[in-house]
C-alpha positions as CSV (number, residue, x, y, z in Angstrom):
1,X,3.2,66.7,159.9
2,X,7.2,67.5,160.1
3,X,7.7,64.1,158.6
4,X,5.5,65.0,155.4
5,X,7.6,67.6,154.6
6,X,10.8,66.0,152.8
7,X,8.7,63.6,151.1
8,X,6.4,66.9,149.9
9,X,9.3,69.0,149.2
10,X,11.0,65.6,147.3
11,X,7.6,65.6,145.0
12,X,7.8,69.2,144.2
13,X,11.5,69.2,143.2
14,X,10.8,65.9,140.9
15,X,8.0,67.4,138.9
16,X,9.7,70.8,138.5
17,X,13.2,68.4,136.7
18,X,10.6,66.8,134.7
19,X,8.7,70.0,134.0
20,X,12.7,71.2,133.0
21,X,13.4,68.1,131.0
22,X,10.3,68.5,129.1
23,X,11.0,72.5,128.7
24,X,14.9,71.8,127.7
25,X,13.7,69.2,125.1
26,X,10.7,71.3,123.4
27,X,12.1,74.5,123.7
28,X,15.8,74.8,124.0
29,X,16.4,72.1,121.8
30,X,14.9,73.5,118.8
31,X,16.4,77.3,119.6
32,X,19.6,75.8,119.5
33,X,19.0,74.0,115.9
34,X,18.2,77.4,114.7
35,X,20.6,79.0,112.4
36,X,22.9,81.0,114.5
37,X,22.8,85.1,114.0
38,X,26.6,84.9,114.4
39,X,27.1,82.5,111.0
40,X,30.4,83.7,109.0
41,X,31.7,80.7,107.5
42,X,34.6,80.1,104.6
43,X,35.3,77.2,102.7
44,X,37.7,76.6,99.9
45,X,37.5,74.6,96.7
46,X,40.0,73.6,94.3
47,X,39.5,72.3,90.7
48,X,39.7,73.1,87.1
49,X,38.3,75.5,84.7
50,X,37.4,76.0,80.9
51,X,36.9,79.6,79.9
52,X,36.2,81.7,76.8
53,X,38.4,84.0,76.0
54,X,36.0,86.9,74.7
55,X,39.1,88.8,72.7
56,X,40.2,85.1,70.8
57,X,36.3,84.8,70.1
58,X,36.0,88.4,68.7
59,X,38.9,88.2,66.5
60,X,37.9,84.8,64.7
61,X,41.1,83.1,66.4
62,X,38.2,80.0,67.6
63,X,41.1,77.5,68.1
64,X,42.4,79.3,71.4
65,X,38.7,81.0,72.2
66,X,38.6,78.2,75.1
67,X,41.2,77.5,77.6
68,X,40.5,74.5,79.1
69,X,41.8,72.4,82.0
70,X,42.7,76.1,83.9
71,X,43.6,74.7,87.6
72,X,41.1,77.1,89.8
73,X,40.7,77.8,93.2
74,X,37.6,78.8,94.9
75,X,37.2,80.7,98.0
76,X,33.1,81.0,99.8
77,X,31.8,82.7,102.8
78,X,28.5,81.9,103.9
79,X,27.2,84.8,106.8
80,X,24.1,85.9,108.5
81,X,23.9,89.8,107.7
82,X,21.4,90.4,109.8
83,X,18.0,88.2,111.7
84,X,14.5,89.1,111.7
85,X,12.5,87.2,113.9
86,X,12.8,83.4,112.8
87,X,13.7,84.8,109.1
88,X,18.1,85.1,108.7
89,X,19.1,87.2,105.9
90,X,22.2,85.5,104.6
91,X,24.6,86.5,101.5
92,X,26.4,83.7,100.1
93,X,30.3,85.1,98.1
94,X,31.8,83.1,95.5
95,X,35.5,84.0,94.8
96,X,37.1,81.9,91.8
97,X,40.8,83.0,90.8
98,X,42.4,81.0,87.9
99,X,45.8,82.5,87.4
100,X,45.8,86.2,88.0
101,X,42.4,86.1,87.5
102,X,39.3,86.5,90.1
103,X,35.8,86.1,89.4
104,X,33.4,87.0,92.4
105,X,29.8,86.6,92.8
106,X,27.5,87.0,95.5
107,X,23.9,86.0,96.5
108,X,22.1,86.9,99.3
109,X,19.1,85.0,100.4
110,X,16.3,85.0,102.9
111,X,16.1,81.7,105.5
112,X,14.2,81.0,107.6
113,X,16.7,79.9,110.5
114,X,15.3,76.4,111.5
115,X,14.2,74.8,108.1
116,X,16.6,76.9,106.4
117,X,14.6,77.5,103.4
118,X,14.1,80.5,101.5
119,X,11.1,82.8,102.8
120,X,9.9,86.0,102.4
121,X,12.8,88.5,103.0
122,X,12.3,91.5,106.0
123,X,11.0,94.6,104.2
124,X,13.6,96.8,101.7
125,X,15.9,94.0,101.8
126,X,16.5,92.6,98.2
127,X,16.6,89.0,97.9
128,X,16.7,86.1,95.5
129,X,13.3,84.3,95.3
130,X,14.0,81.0,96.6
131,X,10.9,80.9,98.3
132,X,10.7,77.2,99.8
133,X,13.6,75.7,98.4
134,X,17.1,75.3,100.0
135,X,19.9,77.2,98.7
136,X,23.5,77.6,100.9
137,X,22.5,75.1,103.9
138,X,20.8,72.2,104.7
139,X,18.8,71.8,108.4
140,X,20.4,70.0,111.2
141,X,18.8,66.2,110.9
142,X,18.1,66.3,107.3
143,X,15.3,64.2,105.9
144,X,16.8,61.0,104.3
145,X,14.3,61.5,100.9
146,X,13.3,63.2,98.3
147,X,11.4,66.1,99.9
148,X,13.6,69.0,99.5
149,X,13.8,71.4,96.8
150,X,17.0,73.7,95.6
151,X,17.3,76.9,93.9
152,X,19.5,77.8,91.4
153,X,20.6,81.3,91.3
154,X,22.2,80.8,87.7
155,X,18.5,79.9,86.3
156,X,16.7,81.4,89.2
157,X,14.9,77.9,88.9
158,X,14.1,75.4,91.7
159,X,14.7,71.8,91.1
160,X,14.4,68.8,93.0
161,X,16.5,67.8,95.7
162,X,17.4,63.6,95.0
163,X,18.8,61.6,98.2
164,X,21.2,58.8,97.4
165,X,22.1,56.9,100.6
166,X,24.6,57.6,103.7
167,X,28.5,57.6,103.6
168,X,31.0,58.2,105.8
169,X,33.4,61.7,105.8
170,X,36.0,62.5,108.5
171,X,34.7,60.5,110.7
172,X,30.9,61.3,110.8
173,X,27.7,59.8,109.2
174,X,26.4,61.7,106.2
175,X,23.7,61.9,104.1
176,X,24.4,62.4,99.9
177,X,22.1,64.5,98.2
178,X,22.5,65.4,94.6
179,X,21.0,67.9,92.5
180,X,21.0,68.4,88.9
181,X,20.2,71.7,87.1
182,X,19.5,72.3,83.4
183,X,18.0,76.1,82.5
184,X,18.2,78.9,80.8
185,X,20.4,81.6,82.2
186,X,18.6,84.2,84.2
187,X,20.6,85.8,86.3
188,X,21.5,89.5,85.1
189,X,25.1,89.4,86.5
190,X,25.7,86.2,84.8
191,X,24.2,87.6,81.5
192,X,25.9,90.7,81.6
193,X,29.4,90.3,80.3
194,X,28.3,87.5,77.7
195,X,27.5,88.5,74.0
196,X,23.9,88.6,73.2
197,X,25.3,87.6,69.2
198,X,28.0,87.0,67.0
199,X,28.7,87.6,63.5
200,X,27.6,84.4,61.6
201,X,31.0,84.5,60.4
202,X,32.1,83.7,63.5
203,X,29.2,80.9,64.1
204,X,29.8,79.1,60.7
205,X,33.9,78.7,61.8
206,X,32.4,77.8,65.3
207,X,30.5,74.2,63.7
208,X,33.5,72.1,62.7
209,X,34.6,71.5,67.0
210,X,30.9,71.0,67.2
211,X,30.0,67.4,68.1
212,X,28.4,65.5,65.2
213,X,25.0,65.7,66.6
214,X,24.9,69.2,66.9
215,X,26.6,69.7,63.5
216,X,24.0,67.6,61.5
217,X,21.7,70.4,62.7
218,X,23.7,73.0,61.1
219,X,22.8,72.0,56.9
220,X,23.6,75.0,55.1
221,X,20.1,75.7,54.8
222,X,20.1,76.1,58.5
223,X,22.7,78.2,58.7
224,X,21.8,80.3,55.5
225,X,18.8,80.9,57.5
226,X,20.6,82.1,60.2
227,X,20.0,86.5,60.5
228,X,23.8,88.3,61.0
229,X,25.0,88.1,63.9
230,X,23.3,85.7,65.2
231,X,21.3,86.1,68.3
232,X,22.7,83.8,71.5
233,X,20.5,82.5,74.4
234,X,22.5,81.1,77.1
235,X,21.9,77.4,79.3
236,X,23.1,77.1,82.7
237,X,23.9,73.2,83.7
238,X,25.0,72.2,87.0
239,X,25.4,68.8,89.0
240,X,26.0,69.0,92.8
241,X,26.6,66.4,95.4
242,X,26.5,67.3,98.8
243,X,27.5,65.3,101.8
244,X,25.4,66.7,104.6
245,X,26.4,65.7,108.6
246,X,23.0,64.1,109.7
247,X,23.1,65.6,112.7
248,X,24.4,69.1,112.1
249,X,23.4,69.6,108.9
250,X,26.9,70.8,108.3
251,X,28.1,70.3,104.6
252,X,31.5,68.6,105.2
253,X,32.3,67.6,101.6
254,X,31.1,68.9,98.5
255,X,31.5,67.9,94.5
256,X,30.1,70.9,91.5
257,X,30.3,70.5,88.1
258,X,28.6,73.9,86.5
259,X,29.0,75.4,83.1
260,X,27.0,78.2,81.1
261,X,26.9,76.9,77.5
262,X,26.1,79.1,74.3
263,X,23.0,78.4,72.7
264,X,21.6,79.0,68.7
265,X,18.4,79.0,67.4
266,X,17.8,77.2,64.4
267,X,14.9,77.5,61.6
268,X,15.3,76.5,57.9
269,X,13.2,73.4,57.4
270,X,12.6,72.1,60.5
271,X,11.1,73.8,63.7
272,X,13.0,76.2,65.5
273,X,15.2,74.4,67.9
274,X,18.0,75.3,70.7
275,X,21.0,74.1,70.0
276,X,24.5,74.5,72.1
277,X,27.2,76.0,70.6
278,X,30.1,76.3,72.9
279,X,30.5,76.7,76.6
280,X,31.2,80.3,77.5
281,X,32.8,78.8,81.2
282,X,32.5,75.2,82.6
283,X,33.6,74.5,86.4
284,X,33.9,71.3,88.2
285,X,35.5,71.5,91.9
286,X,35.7,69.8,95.2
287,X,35.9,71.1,99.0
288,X,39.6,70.7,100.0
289,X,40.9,68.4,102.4
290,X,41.9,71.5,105.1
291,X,38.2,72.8,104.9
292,X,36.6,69.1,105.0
293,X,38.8,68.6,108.3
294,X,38.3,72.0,109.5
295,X,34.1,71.2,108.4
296,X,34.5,67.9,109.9
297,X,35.7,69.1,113.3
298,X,32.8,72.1,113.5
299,X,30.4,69.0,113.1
300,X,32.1,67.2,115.5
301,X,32.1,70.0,118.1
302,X,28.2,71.5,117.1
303,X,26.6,67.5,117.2
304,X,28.3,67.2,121.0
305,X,26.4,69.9,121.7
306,X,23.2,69.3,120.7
307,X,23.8,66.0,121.7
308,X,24.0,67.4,125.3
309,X,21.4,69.8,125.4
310,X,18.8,67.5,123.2
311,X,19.2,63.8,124.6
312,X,21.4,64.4,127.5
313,X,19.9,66.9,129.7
314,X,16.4,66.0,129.5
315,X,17.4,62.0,129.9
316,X,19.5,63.0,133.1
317,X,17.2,65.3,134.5
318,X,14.1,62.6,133.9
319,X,16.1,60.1,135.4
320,X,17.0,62.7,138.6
321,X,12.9,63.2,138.9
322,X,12.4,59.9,138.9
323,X,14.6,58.7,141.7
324,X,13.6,61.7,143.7
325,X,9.5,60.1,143.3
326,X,11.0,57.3,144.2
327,X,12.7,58.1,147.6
328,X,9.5,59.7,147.9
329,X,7.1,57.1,147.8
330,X,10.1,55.1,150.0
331,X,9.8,57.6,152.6
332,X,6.3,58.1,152.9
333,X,6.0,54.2,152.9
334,X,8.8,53.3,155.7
335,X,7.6,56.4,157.8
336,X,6.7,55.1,161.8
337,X,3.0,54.9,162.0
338,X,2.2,57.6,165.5
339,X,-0.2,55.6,167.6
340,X,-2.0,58.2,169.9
341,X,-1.1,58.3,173.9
């Protein structure tokens, strides 16, 4: 009976590693995937800038009403306020200075930590409705298709998420995703600062910079038509491509072209139709190469560890139960057979 024991006590320690393993690999694993409560993360842009210059506009002085190729800087931080279960409350700041200039934004969103798209936000917590759609982050091991959805805080619309292939940045594997955004502006803190008219004065002095296209629209019957001022609506266009570490999720390198653009109604003879007038800002900027290394190294560092604690461990501890059933069915096979006296 004393020779049973190791080869008992062998058994039980083999099935608890694999019970381990399989615990490690269902449950661990996907806890440590989830986005982390402690999140604060900044990342800098650099790029260029046009913007309106609202006292030019006012004034009628249109040739200098746009300063274009501004050289901007852009500084974001991504951080978990708060967690709720499986839901992560995150506010995502946009700081862009051009000259002595700053213009700040922020967004905050509700997560939900693993797929990392929007949900329904805890209770008394305002939060933009991005329900389903992805909007500062993308999931560790990112689907290589067409699946995902983004929203747009600009528009407050959700648009499709389009995967382009794989390419390579500092060092690691991504995946490029690019999205493409064409709405009218919804967002109040976007709106609020822009003019809702100008004098048609001002509109008619506007149309000779136009390009042709848009200036064939404006007969003089058109703008005859027009009522003074001149109401504006306001479209929001945006093209991102993001380069997303397949196994982290981790953004490493980034490209955004956004602009808001100015927007007339026309009647006269033919149906009322939108169409642009100027843009009121245009942006197009790219991560820097001190946050991509810095992004590249966190991606580096977080895919070694869920390397480790998602193929690793469970592989090593498997392979540990299985030579332990092993020396177990060796011993109980090699054991002396007793023959009674």
């Amino acid at each position: 009976m004393s020779a049973r024991r190791p080869t008992i006590l062998l058994i039980t320690v083999a099935v608890a590693l694999l019970a381990a393993a399989a615990a490690v690999r269902l449950v661990v694993a996907p806890n440590v995937t989830k986005l982390p409560g402690d999140t604060d993360q900044t990342v800098q842009y650099a790029g260029e800038a046009t913007l309106l210059d609202g006292k030019a506009l006012q004034s009628g002085d249109t040739a200098h009403a746009l300063r274009s190729g501004v050289p901007v800087t852009v500084d974001r931080r991504i951080r978990v306020t708060s967690t709720h279960g499986d839901t992560a409350v995150l506010k995502d700041t946009m700081t862009v200075h051009a000259g002595k200039q700053s213009l700040p934004s922020s967004k905050t969103y509700a997560i939900d930590r693993g797929s990392r798209k929007g949900t329904s936000p805890p209770a008394s917590t305002p939060a933009e409705p991005s329900r389903g759609a992805l909007s500062s982050a993308f999931p560790p091991g990112a689907a290589q298709d067409d699946s995902y959805t983004y929203y747009d805080a600009t528009t407050r619309s959700i648009v499709p998420v389009h995967y382009t292939g794989t390419a390579r940045r500092e060092g690691r594997t991504v995946n490029v995703y690019e999205i493409k955004v064409s709405a009218p502006v919804k967002d109040p803190a976007t709106l609020e600062p822009l003019p809702s008219a100008l004098p048609k004065k001002l509109v008619a002095s506007l149309i000779p910079g136009l390009d042709s296209t848009a200036r064939a629209r404006f007969t003089p019957a058109v703008l005859s038509a027009l009522p003074d001022p001149v109401p504006l609506s306001y479209l929001g266009q945006s093209t991102l491509v993001a380069y997303i570490d397949q196994q982290t999720g981790i953004a490493i390198d980034q490209t955004v072209s956004r602009k808001v653009v100015a927007v007339v109604t026309t009647a006269g003879s033919e149906p009322a139709r939108p169409v642009p007038l100027l843009p009121v800002n245009a942006l197009t900027f790219g991560i820097t190469a001190d946050s991509m290394k810095e992004l590249g190294d966190k991606a580096e560092s977080a895919g070694l560890k869920l390397s480790l604690l998602t193929v690793a461990a469970p592989i090593v501890l498997a392979v540990v139960a299985v030579l332990l059933l092993v020396i177990a069915f060796l011993r109980r096979h090699r054991a002396p057979l007793r023959t009674p006296d």
